[in-house]
N, CA, C and O atoms as a GROMACS GRO file, in nm:
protein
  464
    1UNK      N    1  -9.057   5.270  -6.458
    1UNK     CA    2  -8.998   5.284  -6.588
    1UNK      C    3  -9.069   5.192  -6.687
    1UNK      O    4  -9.152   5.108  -6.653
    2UNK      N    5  -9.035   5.213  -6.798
    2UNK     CA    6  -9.118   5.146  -6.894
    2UNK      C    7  -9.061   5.025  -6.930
    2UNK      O    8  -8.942   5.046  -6.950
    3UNK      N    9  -9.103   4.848  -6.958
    3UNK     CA   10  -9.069   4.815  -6.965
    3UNK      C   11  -9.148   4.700  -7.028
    3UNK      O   12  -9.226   4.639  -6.954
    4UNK      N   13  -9.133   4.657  -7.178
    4UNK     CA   14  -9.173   4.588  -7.307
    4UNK      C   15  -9.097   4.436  -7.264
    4UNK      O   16  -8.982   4.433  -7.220
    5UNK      N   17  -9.183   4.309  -7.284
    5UNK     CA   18  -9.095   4.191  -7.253
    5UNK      C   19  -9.218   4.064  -7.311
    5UNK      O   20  -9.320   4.011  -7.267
    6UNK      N   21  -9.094   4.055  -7.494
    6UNK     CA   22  -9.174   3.967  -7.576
    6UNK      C   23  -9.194   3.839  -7.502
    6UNK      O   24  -9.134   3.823  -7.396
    7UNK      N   25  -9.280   3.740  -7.552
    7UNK     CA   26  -9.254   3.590  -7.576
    7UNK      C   27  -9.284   3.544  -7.669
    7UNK      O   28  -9.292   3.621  -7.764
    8UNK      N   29  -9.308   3.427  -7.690
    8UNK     CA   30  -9.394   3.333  -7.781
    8UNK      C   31  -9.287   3.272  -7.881
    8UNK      O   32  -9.308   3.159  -7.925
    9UNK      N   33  -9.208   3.320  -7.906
    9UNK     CA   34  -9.091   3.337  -8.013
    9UNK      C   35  -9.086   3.145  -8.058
    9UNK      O   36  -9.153   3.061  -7.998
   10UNK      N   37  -8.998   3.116  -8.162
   10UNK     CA   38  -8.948   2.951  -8.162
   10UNK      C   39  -8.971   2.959  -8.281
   10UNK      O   40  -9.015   3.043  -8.360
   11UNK      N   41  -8.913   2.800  -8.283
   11UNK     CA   42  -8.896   2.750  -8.425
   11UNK      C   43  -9.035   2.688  -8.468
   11UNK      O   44  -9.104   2.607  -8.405
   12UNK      N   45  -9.061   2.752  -8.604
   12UNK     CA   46  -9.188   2.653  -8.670
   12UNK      C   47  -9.142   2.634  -8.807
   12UNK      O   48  -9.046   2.696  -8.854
   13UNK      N   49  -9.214   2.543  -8.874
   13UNK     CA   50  -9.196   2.487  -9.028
   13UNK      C   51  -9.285   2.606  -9.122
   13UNK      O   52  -9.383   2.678  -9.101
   14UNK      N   53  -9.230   2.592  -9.191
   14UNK     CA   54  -9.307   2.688  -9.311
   14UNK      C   55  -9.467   2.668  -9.308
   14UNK      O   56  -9.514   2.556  -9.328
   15UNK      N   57  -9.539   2.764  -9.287
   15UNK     CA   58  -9.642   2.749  -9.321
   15UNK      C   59  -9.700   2.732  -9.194
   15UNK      O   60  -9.822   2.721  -9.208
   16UNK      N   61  -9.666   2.725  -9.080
   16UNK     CA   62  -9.699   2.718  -8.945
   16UNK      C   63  -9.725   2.868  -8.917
   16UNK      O   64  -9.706   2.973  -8.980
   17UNK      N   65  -9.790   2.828  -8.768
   17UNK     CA   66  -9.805   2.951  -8.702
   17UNK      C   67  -9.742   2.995  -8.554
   17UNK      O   68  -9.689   2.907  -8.484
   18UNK      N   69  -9.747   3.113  -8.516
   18UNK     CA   70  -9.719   3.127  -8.424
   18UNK      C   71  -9.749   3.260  -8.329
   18UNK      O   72  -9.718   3.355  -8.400
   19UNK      N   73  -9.797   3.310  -8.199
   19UNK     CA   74  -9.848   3.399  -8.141
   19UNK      C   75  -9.724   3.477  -8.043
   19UNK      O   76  -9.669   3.420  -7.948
   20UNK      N   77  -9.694   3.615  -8.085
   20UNK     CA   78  -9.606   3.665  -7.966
   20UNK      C   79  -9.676   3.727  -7.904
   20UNK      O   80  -9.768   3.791  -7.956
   21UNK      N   81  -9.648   3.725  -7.756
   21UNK     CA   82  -9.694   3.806  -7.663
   21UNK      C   83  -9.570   3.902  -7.609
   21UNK      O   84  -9.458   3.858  -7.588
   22UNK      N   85  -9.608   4.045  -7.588
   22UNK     CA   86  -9.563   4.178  -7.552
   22UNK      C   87  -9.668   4.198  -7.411
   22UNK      O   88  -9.784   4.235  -7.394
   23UNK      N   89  -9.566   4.155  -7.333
   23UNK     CA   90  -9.650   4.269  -7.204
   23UNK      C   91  -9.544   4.384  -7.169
   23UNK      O   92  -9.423   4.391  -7.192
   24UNK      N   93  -9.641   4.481  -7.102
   24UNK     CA   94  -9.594   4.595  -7.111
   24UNK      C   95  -9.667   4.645  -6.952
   24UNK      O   96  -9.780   4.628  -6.907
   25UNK      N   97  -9.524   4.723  -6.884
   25UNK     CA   98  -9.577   4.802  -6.802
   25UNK      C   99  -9.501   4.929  -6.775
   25UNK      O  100  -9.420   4.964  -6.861
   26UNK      N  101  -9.522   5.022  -6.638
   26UNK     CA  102  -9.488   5.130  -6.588
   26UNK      C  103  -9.504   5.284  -6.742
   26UNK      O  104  -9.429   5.374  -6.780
   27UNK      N  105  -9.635   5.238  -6.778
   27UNK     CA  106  -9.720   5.348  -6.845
   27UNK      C  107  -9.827   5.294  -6.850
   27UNK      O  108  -9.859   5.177  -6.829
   28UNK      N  109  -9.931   5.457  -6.905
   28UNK     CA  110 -10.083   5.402  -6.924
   28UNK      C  111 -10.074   5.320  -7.058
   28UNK      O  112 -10.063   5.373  -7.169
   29UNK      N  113 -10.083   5.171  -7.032
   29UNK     CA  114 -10.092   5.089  -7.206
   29UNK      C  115 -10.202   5.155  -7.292
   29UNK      O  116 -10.177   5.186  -7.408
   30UNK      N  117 -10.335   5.180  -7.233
   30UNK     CA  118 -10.429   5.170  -7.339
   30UNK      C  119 -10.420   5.318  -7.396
   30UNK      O  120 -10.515   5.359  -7.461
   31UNK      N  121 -10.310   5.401  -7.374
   31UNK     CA  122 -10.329   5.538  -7.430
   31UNK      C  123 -10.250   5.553  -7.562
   31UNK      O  124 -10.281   5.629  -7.655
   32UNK      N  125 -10.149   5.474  -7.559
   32UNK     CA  126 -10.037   5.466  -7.687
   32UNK      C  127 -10.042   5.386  -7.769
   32UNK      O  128 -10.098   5.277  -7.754
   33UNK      N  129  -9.975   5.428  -7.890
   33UNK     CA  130  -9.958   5.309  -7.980
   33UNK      C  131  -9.836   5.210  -7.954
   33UNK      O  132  -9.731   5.221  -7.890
   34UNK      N  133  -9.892   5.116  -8.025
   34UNK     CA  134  -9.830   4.984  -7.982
   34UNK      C  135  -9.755   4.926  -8.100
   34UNK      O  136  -9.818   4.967  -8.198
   35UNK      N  137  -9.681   4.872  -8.131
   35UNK     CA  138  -9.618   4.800  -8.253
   35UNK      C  139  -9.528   4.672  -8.286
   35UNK      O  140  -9.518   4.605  -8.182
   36UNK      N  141  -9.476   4.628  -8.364
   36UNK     CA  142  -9.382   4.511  -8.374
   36UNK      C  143  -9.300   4.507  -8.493
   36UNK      O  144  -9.348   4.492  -8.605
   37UNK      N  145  -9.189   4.520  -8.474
   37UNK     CA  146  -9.080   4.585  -8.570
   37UNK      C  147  -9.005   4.413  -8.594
   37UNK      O  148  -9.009   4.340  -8.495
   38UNK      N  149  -8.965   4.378  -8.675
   38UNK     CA  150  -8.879   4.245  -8.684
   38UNK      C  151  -8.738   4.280  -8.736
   38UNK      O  152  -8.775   4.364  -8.818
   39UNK      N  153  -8.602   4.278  -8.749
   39UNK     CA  154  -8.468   4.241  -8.791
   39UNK      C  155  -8.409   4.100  -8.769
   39UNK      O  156  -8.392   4.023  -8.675
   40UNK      N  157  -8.378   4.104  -8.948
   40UNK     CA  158  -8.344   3.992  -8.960
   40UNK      C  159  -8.165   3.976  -8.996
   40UNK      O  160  -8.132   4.079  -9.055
   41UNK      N  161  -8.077   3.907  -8.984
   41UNK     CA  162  -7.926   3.907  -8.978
   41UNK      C  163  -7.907   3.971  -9.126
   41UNK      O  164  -7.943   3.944  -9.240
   42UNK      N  165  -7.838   4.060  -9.069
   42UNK     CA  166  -7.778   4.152  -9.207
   42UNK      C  167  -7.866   4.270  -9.250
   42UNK      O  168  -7.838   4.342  -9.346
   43UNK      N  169  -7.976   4.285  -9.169
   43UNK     CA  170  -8.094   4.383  -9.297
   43UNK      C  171  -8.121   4.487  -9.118
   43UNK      O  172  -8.106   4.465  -8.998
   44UNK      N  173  -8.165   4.596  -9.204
   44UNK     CA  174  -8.213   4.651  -9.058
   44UNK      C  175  -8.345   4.644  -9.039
   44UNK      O  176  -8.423   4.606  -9.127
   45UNK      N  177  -8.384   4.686  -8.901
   45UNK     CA  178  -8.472   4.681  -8.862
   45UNK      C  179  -8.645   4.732  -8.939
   45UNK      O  180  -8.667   4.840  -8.994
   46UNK      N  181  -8.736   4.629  -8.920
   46UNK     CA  182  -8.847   4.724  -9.027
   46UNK      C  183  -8.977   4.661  -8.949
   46UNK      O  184  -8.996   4.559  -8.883
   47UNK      N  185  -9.083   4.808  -9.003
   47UNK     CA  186  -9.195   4.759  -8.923
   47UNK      C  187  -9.269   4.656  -8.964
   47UNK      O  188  -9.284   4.657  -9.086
   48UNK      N  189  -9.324   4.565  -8.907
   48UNK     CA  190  -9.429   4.459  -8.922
   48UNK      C  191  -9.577   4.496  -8.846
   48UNK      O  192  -9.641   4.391  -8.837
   49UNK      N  193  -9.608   4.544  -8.822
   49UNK     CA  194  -9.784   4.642  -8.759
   49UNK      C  195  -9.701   4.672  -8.664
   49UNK      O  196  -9.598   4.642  -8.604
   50UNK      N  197  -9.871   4.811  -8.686
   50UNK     CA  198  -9.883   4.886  -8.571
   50UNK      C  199 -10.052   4.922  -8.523
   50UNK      O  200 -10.155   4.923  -8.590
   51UNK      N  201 -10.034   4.941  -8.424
   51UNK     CA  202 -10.205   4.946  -8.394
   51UNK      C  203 -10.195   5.045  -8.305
   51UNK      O  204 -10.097   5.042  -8.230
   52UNK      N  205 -10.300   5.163  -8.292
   52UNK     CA  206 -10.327   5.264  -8.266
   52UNK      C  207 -10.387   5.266  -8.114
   52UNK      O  208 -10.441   5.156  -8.101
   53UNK      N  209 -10.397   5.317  -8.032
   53UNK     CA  210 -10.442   5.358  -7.917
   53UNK      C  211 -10.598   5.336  -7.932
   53UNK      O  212 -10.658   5.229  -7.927
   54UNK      N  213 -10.659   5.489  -7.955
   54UNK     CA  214 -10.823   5.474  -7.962
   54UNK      C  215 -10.828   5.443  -8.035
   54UNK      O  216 -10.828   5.321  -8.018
   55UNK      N  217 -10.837   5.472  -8.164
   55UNK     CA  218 -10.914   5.425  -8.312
   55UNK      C  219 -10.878   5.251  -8.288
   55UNK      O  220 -10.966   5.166  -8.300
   56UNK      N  221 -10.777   5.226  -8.263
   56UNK     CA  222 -10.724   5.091  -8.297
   56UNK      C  223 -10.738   5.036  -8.449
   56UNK      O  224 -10.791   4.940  -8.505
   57UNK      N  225 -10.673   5.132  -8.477
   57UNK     CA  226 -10.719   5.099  -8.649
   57UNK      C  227 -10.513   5.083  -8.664
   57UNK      O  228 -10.431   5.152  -8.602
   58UNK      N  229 -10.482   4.970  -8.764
   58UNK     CA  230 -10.398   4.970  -8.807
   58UNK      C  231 -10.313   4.934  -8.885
   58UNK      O  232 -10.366   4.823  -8.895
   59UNK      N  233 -10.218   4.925  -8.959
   59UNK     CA  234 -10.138   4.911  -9.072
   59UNK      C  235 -10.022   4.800  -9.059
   59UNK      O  236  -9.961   4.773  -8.956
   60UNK      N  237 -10.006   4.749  -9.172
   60UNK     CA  238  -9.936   4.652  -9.184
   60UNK      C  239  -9.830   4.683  -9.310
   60UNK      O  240  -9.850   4.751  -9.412
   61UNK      N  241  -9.687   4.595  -9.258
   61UNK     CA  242  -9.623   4.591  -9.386
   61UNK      C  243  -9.659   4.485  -9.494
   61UNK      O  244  -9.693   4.372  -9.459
   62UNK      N  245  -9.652   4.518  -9.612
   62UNK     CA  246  -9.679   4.446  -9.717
   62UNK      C  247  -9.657   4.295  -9.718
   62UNK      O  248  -9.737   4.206  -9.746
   63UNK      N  249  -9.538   4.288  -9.683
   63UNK     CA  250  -9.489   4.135  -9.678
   63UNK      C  251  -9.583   4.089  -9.589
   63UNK      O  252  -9.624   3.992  -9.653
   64UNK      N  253  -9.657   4.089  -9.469
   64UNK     CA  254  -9.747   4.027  -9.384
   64UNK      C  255  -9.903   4.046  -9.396
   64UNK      O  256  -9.975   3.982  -9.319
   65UNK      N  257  -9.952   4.127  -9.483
   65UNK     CA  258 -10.076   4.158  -9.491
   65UNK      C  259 -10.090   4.024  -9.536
   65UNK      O  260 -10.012   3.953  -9.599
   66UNK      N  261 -10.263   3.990  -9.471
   66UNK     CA  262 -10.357   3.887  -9.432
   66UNK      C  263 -10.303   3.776  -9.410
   66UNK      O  264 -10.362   3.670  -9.428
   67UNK      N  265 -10.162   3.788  -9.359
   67UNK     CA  266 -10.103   3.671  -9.304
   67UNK      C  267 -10.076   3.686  -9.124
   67UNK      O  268 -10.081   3.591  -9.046
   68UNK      N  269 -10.045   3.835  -9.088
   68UNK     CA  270 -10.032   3.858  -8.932
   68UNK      C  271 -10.126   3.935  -8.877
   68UNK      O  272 -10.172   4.026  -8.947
   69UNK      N  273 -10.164   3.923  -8.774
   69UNK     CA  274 -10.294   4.020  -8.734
   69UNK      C  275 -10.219   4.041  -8.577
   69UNK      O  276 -10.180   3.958  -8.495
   70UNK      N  277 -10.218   4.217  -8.579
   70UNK     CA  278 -10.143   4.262  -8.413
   70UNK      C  279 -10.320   4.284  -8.351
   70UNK      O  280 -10.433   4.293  -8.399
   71UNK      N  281 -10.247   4.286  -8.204
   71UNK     CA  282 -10.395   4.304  -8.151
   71UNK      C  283 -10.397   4.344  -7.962
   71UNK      O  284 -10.315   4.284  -7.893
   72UNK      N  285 -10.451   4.400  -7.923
   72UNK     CA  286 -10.401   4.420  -7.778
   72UNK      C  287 -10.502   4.407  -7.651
   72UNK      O  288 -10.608   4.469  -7.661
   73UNK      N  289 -10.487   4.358  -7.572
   73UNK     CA  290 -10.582   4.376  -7.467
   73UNK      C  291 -10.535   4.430  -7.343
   73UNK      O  292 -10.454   4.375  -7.268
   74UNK      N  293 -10.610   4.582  -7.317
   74UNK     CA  294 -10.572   4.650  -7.254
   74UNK      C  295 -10.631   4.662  -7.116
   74UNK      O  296 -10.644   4.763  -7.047
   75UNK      N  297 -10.666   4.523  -7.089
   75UNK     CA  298 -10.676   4.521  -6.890
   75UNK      C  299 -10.544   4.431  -6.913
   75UNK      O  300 -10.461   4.438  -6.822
   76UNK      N  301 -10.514   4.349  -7.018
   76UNK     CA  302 -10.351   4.241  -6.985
   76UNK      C  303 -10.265   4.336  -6.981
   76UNK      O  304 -10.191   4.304  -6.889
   77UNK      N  305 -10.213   4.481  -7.044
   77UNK     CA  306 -10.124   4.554  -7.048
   77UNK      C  307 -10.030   4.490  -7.177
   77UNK      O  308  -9.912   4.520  -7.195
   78UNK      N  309 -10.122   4.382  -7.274
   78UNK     CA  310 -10.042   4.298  -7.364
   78UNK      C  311 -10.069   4.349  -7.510
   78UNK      O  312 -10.181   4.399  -7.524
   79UNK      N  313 -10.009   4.347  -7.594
   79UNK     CA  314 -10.015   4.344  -7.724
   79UNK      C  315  -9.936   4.219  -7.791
   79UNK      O  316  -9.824   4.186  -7.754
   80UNK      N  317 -10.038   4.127  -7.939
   80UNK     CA  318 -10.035   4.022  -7.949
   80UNK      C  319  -9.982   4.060  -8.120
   80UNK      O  320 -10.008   4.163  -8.182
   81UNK      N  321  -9.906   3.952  -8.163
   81UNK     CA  322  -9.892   3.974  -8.307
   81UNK      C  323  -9.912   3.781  -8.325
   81UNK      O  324  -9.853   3.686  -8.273
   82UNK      N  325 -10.006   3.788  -8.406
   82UNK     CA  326 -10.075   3.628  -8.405
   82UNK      C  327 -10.012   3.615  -8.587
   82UNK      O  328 -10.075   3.671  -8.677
   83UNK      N  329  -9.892   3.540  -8.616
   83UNK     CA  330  -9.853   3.533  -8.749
   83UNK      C  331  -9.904   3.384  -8.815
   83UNK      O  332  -9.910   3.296  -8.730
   84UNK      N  333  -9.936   3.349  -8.931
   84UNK     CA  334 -10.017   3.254  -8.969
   84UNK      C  335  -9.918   3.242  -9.103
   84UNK      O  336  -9.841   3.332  -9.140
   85UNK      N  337  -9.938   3.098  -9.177
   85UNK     CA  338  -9.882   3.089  -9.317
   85UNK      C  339  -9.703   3.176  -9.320
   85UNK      O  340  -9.651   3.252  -9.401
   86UNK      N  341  -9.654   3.111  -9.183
   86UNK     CA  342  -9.524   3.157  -9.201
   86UNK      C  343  -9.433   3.081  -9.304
   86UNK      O  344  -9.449   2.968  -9.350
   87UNK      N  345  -9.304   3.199  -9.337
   87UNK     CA  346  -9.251   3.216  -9.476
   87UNK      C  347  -9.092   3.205  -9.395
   87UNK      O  348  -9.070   3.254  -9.284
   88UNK      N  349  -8.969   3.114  -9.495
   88UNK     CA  350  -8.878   3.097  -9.443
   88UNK      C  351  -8.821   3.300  -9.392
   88UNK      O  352  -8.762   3.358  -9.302
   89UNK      N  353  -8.886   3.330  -9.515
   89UNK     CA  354  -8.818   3.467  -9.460
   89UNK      C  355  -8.846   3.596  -9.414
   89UNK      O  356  -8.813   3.711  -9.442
   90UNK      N  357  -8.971   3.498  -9.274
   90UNK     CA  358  -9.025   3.594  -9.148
   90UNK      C  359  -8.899   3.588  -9.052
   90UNK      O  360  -8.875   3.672  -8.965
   91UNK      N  361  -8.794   3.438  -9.092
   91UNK     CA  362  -8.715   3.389  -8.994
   91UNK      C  363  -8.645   3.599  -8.951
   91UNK      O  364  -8.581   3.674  -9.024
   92UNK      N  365  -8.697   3.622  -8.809
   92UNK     CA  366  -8.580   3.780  -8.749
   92UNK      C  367  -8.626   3.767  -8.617
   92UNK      O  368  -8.706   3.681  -8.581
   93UNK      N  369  -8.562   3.876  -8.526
   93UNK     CA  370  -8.589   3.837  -8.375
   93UNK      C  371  -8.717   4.004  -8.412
   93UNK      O  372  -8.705   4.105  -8.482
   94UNK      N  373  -8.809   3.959  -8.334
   94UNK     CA  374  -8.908   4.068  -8.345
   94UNK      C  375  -8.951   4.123  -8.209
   94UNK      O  376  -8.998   4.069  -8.109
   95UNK      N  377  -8.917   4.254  -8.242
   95UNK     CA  378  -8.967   4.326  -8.129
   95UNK      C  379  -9.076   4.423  -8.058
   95UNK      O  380  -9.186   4.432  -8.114
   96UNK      N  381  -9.068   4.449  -8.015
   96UNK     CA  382  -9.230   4.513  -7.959
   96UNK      C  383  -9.188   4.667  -7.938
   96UNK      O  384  -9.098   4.712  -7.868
   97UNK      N  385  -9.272   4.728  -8.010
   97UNK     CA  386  -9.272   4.881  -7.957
   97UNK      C  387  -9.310   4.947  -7.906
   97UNK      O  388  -9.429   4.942  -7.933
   98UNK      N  389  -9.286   5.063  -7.798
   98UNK     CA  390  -9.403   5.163  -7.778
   98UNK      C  391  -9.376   5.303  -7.815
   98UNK      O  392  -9.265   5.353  -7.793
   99UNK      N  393  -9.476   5.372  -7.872
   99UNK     CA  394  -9.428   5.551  -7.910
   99UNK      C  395  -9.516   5.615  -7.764
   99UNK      O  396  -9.624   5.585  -7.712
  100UNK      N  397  -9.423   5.703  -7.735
  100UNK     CA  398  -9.471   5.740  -7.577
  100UNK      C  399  -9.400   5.863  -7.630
  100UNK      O  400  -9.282   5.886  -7.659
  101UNK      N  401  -9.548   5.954  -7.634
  101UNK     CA  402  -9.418   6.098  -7.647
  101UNK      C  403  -9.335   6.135  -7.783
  101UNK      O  404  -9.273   6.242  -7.778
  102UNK      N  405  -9.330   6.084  -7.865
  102UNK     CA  406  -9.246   6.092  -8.014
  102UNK      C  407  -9.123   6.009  -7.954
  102UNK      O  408  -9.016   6.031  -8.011
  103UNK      N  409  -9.122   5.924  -7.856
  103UNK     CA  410  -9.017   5.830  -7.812
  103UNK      C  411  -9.039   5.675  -7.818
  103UNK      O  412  -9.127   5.633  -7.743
  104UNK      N  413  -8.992   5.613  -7.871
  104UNK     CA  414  -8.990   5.470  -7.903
  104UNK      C  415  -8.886   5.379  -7.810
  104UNK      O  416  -8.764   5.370  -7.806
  105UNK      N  417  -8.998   5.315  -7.732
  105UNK     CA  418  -8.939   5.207  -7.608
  105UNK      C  419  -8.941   5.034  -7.714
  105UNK      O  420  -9.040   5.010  -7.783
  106UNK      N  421  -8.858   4.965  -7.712
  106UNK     CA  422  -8.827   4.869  -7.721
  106UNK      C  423  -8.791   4.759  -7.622
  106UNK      O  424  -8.714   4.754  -7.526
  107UNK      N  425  -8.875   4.671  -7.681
  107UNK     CA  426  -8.836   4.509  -7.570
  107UNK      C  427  -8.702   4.461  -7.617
  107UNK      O  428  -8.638   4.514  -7.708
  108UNK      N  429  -8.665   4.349  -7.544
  108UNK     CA  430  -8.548   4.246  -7.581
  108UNK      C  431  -8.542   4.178  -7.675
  108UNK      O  432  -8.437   4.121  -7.703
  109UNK      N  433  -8.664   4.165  -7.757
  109UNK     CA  434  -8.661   4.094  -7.885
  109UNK      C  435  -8.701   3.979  -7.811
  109UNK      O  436  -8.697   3.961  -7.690
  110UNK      N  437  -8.775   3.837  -7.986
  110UNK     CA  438  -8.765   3.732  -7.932
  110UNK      C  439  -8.740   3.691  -8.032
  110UNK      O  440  -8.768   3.776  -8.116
  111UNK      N  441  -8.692   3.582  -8.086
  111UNK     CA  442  -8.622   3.551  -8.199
  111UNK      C  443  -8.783   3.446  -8.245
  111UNK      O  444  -8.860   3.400  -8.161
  112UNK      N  445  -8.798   3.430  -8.404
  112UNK     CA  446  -8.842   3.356  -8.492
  112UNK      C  447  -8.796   3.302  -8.588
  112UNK      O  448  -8.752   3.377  -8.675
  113UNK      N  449  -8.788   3.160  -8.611
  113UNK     CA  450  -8.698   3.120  -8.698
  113UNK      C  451  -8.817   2.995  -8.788
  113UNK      O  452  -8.879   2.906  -8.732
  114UNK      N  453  -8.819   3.019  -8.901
  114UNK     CA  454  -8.893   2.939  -8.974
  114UNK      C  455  -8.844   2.852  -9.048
  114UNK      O  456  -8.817   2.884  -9.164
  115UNK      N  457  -8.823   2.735  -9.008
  115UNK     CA  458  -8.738   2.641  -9.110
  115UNK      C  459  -8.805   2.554  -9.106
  115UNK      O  460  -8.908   2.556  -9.039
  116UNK      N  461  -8.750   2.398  -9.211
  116UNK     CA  462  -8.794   2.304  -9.191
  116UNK      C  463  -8.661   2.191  -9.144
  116UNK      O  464  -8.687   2.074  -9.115
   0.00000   0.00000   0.00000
C-alpha cells in the first residue's frame, strides 16, 4: 500500500531555514508526481510545489517562490521541500502528496512553526 511519511518539521525563528523530508513507498516513486500542500489553523489546505515525474519541471505557490525549492531523489524514494527566509506565516503542518491515478495519497503531516 502506499505510504507518504514527512519529517524535518520544528520550530525555527523568522528568517531561518528548514528541510522536510517525504519518503515514500509501495509504488513506482519515480513515475508520479510528487507535491507538498501546507494547512494552517483555521484556513484550508493549499498547495506549496509540485514537481513532475519526467519533465521534473515545477510550480510553486506565490507566497514561496524563490524562497522554497521541492526536489526528489528517486533511488531514496524521497521528495525534499528545502524552505529558506522563513515567514511567521509559513507557521502550518505540511504535507506530502502523491497523484497516482487522478488519486491523491497523503502523509501524516509534520507541523512547522515559525516564531521567535
Amino acid at each position: 500500500q502506499v505510504q507518504l511519511v514527512e519529517s524535518g518539521g520544528g520550530l525555527v525563528q523568522p528568517g531561518g531555514s528548514l528541510r522536510l523530508s517525504c519518503a515514500a513507498s509501495g509504488f513506482t516513486f519515480s513515475s508520479y508526481r510528487m507535491g507538498w500542500y501546507r494547512q494552517a489553523p483555521g484556513k484550508e489546505r493549499e498547495l506549496v510545489a509540485v514537481l513532475t515525474s519526467v519533465a521534473g519541471s515545477t510550480n510553486y505557490a506565490d507566497s514561496v517562490k524563490g524562497r522554497f525549492t521541492i526536489s526528489r531523489d528517486n533511488a531514496k524514494n524521497t521528495v525534499y521541500l528545502q524552505m529558506t527566509s522563513l515567514k511567521p506565516e509559513d507557521t502550518a503542518v505540511y504535507y506530502c502528496n502523491a497523484r497516482i491515478s487522478s488519486y491523491g495519497y497523503w502523509g501524516q503531516g509534520t507541523q512547522v512553526t515559525v516564531s521567535s
